[in-house]
C-alpha positions as CSV (number, residue, x, y, z in Angstrom):
1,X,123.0,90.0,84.8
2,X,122.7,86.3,84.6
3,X,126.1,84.1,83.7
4,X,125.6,82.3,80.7
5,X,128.7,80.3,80.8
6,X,131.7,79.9,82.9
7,X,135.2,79.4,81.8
8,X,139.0,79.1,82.7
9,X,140.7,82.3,81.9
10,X,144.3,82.9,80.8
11,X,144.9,86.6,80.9
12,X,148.4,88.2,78.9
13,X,151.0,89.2,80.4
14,X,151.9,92.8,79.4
15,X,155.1,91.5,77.2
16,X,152.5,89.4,75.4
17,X,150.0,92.0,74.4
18,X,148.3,92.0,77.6
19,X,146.9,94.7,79.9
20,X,149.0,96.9,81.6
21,X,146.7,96.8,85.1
22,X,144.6,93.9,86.7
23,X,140.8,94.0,86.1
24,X,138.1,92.6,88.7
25,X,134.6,91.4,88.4
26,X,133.0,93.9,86.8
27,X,135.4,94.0,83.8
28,X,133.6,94.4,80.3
29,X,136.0,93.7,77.4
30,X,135.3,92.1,73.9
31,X,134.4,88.0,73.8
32,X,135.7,87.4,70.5
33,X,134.9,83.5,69.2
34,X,135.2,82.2,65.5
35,X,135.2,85.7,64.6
36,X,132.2,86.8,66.1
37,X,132.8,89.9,68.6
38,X,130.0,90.3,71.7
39,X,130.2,92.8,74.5
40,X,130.8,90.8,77.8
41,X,130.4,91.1,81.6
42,X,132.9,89.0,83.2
43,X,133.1,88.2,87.1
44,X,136.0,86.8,89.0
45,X,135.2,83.3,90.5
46,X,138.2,82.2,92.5
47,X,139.9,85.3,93.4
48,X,139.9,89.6,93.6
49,X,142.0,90.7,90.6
50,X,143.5,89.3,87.5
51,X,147.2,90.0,86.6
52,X,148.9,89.3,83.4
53,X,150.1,85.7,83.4
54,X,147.3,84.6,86.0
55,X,145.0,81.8,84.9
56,X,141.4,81.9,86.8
57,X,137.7,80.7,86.7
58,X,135.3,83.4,85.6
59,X,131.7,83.6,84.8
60,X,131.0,85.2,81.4
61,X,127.3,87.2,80.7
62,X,126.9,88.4,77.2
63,X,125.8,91.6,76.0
64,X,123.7,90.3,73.4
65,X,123.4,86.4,74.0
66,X,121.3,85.9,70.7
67,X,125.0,86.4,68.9
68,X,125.9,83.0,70.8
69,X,122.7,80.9,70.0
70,X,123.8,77.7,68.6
71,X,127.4,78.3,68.5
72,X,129.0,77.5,71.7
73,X,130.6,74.0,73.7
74,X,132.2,72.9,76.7
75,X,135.5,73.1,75.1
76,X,135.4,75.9,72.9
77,X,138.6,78.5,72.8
78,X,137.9,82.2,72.5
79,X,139.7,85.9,73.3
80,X,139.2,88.7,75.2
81,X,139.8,91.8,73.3
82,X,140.3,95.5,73.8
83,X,139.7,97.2,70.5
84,X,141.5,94.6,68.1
85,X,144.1,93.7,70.5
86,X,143.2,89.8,72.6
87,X,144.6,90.7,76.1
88,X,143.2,87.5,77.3
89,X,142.4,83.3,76.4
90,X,140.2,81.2,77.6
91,X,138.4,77.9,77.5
92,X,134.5,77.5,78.7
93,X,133.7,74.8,81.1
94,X,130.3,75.3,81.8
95,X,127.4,76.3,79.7
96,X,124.3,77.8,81.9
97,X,122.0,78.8,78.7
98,X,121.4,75.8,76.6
99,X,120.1,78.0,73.9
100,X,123.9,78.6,73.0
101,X,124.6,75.3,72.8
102,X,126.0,73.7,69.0
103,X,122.9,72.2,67.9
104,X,120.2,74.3,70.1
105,X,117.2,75.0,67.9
106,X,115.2,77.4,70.6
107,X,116.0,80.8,71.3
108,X,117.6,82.1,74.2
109,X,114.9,83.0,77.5
């Protein structure tokens, strides 16, 4: 599966609402932005394992990257969710599919 974006990752420590156990790459929670929910793949770029209360780049590949078309910027704050609980924050850096940039008129490849 292809990254569409890239992004600095805060994940919750436990006391905070946050996982009880570190993911990896692999890990496919919930990318919840301006209330929009997308099923996401998310891979580790800078280390093995994510604890609560570490902060890491990871590359994000959507589920279904039509629900991102148009809606997306270098800049933009969004959650990782389990069920309706955010276990984790993050920031995007990087944008790979320009289709889901703001202002993007053509659909995703």
């Amino acid at each position: 599966m292809d990254a569409h974006a890239e992004a600095e990752l805060y994940s919750l420590p436990e006391s905070d609402g946050g996982r009880r156990s570190p993911f990896s790459s692999g890990y496919r929670p919930c990318f919840r932005f301006d209330d929009v929910d997308n099923g996401v793949t998310i891979t580790l770029l800078d280390r093995s394992s994510m604890d609560g209360g570490d902060t890491g780049l990871v590359s994000l590949s959507f589920h279904a990257p039509l629900l991102q078309a148009g809606r997306l910027f270098v800049g933009a704050q969004f959650g990782i969710a389990e069920g309706a609980r955010i276990v984790a924050r993050g920031t995007i850096t990087v944008i790979h599919d320009s289709s889901m940039l703001v202002g993007s008129s053509s659909p995703p490849a």
